[in-house]
C-alpha positions as CSV (number, residue, x, y, z in Angstrom):
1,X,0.0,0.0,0.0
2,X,1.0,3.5,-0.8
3,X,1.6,5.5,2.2
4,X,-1.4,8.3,2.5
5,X,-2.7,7.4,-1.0
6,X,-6.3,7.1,0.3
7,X,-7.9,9.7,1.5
8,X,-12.1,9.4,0.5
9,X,-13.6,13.0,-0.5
10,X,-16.9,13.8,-1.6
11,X,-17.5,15.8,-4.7
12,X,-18.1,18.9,-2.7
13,X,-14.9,18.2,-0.7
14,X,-12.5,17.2,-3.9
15,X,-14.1,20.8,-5.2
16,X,-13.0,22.8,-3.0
17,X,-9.2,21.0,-2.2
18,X,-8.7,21.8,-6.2
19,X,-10.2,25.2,-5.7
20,X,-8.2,25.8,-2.5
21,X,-5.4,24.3,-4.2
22,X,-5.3,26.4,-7.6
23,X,-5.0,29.5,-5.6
24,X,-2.6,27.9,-3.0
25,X,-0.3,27.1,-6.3
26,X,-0.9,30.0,-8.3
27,X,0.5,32.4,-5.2
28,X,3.3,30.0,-4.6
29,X,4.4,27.7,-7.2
30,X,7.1,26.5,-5.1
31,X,4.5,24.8,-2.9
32,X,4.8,20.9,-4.1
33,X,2.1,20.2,-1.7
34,X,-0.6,22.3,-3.3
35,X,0.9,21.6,-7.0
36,X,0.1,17.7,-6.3
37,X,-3.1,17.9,-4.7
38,X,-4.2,19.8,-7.1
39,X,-2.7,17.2,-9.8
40,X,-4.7,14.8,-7.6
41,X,-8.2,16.4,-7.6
42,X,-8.5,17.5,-11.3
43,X,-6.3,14.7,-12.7
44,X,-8.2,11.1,-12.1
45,X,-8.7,11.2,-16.1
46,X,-5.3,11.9,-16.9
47,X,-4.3,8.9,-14.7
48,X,-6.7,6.6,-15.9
49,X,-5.2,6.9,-19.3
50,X,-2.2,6.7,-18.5
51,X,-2.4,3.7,-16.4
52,X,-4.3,1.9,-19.3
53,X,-1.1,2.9,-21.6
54,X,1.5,1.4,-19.3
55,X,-1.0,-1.6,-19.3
56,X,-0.3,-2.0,-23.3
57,X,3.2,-1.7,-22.8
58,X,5.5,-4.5,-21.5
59,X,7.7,-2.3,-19.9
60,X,5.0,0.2,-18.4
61,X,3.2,-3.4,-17.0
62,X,6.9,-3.9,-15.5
63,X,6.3,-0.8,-13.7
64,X,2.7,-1.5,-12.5
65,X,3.8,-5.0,-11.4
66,X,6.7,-4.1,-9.1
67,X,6.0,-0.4,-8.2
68,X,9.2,0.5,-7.9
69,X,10.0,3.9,-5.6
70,X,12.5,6.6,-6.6
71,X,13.8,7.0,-2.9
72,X,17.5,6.9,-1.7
73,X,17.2,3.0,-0.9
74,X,16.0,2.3,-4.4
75,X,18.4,5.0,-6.3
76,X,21.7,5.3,-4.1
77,X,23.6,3.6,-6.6
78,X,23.3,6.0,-9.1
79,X,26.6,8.0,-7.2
80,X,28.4,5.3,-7.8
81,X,27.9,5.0,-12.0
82,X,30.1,6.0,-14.6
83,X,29.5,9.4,-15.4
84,X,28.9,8.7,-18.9
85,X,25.6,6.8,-17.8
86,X,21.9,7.7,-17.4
87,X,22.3,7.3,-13.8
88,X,25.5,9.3,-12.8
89,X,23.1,11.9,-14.9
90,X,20.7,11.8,-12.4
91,X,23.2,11.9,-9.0
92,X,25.1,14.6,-10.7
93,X,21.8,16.5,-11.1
94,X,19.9,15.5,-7.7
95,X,23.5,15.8,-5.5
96,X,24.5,19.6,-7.4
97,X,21.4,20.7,-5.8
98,X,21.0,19.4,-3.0
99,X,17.6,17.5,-3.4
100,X,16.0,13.9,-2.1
101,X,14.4,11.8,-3.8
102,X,12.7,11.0,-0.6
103,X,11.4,15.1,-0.8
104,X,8.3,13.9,-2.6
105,X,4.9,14.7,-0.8
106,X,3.0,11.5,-0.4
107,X,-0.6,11.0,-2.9
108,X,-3.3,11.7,-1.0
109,X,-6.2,11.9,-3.2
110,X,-6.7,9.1,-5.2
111,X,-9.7,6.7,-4.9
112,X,-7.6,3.2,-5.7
113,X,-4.5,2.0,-4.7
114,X,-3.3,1.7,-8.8
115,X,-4.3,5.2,-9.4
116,X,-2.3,6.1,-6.9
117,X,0.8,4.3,-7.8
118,X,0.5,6.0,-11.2
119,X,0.1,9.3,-9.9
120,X,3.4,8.7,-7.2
121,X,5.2,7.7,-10.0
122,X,4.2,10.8,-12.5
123,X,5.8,12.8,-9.2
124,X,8.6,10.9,-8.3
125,X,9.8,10.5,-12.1
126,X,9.8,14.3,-12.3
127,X,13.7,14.7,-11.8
128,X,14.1,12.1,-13.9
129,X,12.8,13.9,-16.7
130,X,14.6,17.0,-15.5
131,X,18.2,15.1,-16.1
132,X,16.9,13.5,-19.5
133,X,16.0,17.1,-21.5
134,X,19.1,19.0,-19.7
135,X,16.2,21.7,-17.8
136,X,17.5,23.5,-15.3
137,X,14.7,24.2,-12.5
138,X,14.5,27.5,-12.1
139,X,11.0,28.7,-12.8
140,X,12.0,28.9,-16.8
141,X,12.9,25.2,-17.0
142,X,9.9,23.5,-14.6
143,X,7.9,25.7,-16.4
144,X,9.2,24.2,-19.8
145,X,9.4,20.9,-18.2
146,X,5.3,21.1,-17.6
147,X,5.0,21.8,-21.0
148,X,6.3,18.4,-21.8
149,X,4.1,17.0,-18.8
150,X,1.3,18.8,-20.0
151,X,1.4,16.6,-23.4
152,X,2.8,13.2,-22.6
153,X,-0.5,13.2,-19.7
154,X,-2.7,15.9,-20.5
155,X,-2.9,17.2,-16.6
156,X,-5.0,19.7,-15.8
157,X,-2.5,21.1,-13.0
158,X,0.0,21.0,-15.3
159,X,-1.7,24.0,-17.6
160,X,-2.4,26.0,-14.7
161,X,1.3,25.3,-13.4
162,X,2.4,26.8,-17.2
163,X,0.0,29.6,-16.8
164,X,1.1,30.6,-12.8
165,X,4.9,30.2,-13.9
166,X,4.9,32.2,-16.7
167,X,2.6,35.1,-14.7
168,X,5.8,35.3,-12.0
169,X,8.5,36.1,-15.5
170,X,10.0,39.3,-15.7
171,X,9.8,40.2,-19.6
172,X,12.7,39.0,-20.3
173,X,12.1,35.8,-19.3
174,X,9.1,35.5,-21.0
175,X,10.5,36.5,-23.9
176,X,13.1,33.9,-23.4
177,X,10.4,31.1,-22.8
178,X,8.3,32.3,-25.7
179,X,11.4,32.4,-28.3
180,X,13.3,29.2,-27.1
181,X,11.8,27.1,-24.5
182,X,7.9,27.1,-25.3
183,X,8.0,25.8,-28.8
184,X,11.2,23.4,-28.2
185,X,8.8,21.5,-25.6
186,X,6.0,21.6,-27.6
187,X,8.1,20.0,-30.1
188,X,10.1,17.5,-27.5
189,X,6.8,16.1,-25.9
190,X,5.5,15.0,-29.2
191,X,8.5,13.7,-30.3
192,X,9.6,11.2,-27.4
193,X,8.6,8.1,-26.3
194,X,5.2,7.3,-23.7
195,X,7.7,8.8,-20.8
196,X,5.3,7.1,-18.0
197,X,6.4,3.3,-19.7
198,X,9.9,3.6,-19.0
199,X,11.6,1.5,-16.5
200,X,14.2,4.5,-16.0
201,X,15.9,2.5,-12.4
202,X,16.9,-0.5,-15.1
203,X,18.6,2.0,-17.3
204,X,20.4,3.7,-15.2
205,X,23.7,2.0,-15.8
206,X,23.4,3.1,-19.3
207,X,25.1,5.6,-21.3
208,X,23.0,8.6,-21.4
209,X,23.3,9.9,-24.8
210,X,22.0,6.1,-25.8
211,X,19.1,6.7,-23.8
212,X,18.4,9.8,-25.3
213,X,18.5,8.6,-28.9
214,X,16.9,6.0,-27.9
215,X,13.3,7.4,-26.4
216,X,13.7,10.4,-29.1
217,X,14.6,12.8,-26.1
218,X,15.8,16.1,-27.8
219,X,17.1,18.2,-25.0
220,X,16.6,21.6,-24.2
221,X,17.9,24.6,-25.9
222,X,20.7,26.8,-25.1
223,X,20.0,30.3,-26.0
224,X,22.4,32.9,-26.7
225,X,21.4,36.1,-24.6
């Protein structure tokens, strides 16, 4: 069992945690709390098609059948990779800034254990996905990065999270997301693989640029100023 993945609401109650939630998120994207419980609330859809996708694919069903967890039991050895491989990627990218993998807030909202497993994984794959397209995450490349969210699982929160980010830019960095980022990850979530059907923990000790070429992962522009 997921840890905090049920939580019942009514309609009137899952309302107003999205409602509360929007604004929560929209005042303070930083908040991962509010980001995922809104994710939660307005994405059961989103989930449900994704989780029928991983079904159809051997690897995704690989996923759904273990449930592997992206916390620092699971992924330690990563610091200990080559540094040409997918998973040196990742510890170079996690350890340069500090982060946990075990920083995740827990699912809260969803009404079955599976949904909820699919929606742990869409969060704890995140930084993942960061190493994989070279984003940076400041609030230019999560911002990009949603983009690419937005269209491999069609998420509501996702949208708004696009919408909210680019709100906070100054005009130069909207003008900098506009001209580079926006239409490079429209372009980079078409053109990759189903992201949620990857067994990324397996291909860790792989060599990155492989991986890339491999799931059609174009990575993310570097603008000159």
């Amino acid at each position: 069992m997921i840890e905090g993945a049920r939580v019942p609401l009514k309609g009137w109650q899952q309302a107003a945690v999205a409602v509360g939630s929007a604004v929560g998120a929209l005042l303070d994207p930083r908040r991962a709390d509010l980001v995922g419980a809104l994710g939660e609330t307005t994405g059961k859809p989103a989930f449900e098609r994704v989780l029928q996708r991983m079904k159809r694919s051997p690897e995704g069903r690989a996923v759904l059948l273990e449930r592997p967890r992206v916390i620092s039991s699971n992924v330690g050895h990563a610091w200990d990779l080559p540094a040409n491989t997918f998973g040196a990627a990742y510890a170079k990218f996690m350890g340069s800034r500090n982060f946990s993998p075990n920083d995740r807030p827990p699912v809260r909202f969803m009404e079955t254990e599976e949904l909820a497993y699919v929606a742990t994984r869409a969060r704890e794959v995140h930084d993942f996905w960061h190493t994989l397209f070279g984003l940076p995450t400041n609030l230019i490349g999560e911002s990009a990065l949603k983009v690419i969210e937005f269209e491999q699982m069609l998420l509501p929160m996702c949208a708004l999270s696009v919408v909210g980010g680019t709100a906070r830019f100054s005009e130069q960095q909207r003008k900098l997301f506009y001209r580079h980022y926006f239409p490079w990850a429209l372009r980079a979530g078409m053109r990759c693989t189903d992201l949620m059907c990857l067994y990324y923990e397996r291909h860790f000790d792989e060599d990155l640029e492989d991986v890339r070429r491999r799931w059609g992962i174009v990575t993310a522009p570097r603008p000159t100023p």
